[in-house]
N, C-alpha and C positions, 0 to 999 in steps of 0.2 A: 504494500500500500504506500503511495506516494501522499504527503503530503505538503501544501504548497503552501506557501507563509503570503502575506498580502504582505504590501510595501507599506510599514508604520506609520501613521500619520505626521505630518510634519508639523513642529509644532511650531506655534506662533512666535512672531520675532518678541525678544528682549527687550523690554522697555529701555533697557543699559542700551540696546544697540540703533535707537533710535535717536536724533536730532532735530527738536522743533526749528523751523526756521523763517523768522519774521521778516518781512521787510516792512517798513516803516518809511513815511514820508509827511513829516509837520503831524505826526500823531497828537490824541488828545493822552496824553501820559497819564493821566488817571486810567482810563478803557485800559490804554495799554499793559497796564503795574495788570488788571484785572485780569487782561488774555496770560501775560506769563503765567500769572499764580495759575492759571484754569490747565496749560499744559505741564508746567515744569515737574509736580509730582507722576505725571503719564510717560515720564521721554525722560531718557538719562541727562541727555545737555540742552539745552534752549539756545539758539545764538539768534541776536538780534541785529538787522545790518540796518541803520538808519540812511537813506537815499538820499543825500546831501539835503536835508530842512531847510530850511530859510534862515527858521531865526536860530540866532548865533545860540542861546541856552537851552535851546531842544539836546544839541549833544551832551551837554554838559549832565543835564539832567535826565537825559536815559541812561547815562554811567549808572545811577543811584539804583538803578536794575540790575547791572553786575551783580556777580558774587558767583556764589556755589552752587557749579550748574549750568551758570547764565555770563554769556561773552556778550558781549556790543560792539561792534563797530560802527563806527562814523566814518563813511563818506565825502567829502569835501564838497564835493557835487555829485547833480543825480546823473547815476549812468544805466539810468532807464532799469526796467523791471528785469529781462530776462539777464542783464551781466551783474544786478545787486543778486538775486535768488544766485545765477552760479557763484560766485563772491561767498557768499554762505554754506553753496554746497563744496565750496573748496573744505571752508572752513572745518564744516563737518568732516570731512575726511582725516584733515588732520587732528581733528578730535579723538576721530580710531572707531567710529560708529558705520554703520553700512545700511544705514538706511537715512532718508531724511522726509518730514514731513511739515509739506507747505503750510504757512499758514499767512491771512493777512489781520493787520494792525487791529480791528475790530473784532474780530473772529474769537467769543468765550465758547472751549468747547466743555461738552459737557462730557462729566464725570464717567469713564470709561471706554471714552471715544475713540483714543489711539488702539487700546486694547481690543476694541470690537474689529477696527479696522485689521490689526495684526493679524488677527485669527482670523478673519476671512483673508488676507493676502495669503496666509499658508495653506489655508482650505485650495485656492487657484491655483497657487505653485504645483499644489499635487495633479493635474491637469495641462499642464505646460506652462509655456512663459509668462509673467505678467509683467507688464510697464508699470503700473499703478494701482491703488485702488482707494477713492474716495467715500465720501457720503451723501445722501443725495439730501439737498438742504431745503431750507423753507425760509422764504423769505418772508422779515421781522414785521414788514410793514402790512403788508398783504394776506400773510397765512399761510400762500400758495408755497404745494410743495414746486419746484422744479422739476422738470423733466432731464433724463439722463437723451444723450442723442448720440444716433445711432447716423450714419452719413449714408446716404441713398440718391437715387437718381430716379425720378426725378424731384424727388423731395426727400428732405430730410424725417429720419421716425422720432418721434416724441415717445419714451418708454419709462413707465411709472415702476417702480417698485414698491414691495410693500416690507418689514418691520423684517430682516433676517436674510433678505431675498435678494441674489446679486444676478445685477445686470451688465450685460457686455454692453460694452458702449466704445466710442472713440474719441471721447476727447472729456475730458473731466474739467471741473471750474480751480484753480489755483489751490484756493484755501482749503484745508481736509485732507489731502493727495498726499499718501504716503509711499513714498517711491524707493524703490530699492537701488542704491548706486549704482547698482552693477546694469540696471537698465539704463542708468545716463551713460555709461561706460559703452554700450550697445549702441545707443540711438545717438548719442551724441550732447552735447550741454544746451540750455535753453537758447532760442535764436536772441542774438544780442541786438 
């Protein structure tokens, strides 16, 4: 009698092996102090890249967010979105994490969020490749959830999901998107 073993499930990534990563532009630093606190216990390190702010005490006073855990960097000037996010995905790297997850300056997530996300990127790893994988959000003013989207010809799909349920899709919204490096190592760093 032959018996066949299944391939173990793969278990979700590391809170240690993840890295939030903010970029920030003339933030309201109170929201902001809030989005750290809301990740920094989810994710081993937090780095914040401020995209050149205006006023001169913005830097100054996102240091007071440093510490343990939590980098900042200041910018001089803004060098647009996709060269701050890589700027921080260097960062990360040389933090020693392998993973990193987008987020922007408003964005409190809630209590479990990275963790949900993890376990399901490991759930898809066990299926083939994944580039990413988000959440599908509701916007604060409105209610409405957002749709994930799907690219088609000659229209785009609008595809709902519901509470546990993952959907393919091709292109995810920034903030949420926790990516594994080694897919930017693949696809390449964000267009600058």
């Amino acid at each position: 009698m032959t018996i066949s073993q299944a391939t173990p499930p793969r278990q979700a990534v590391a809170a240690a092996d993840i890295c939030a990563v903010i970029v920030t532009y003339a933030p309201d630093l109170d929201l902001l102090a809030r989005v750290v606190a809301a990740v920094r216990d989810q994710v081993g390190h937090v780095v914040v890249f401020d995209n050149g702010s205006p006023a001169a005490d913005v830097a100054a006073r996102l240091h007071t967010l440093a510490g343990e855990g939590v980098s900042v960097i200041a910018s001089p000037v803004n060098v647009g979105l996709g060269a701050a996010l890589n700027r921080a995905c260097e960062q990360a790297r040389r933090i020693g994490v392998g993973h990193v997850m987008l987020m922007d300056q408003d964005s409190v997530l809630e209590a479990g969020m990275v963790q949900t996300l993890a376990t399901a990127l490991a759930a898809l790893q066990q299926q083939g490749p994944v580039a990413a994988v988000g959440p599908q959000f509701r916007d604060s003013r409105s209610g409405d959830l957002a749709p994930f989207i799907r690219l088609g010809f000659p229209i785009n799909h609008k595809l709902y999901g519901g509470p546990g349920q993952y959907v393919p899709c091709d292109f995810l919204i920034t903030s949420g998107s926790l990516i594994p490096l080694a897919s930017l190592d693949s696809v390449g760093p964000m267009d600058e």
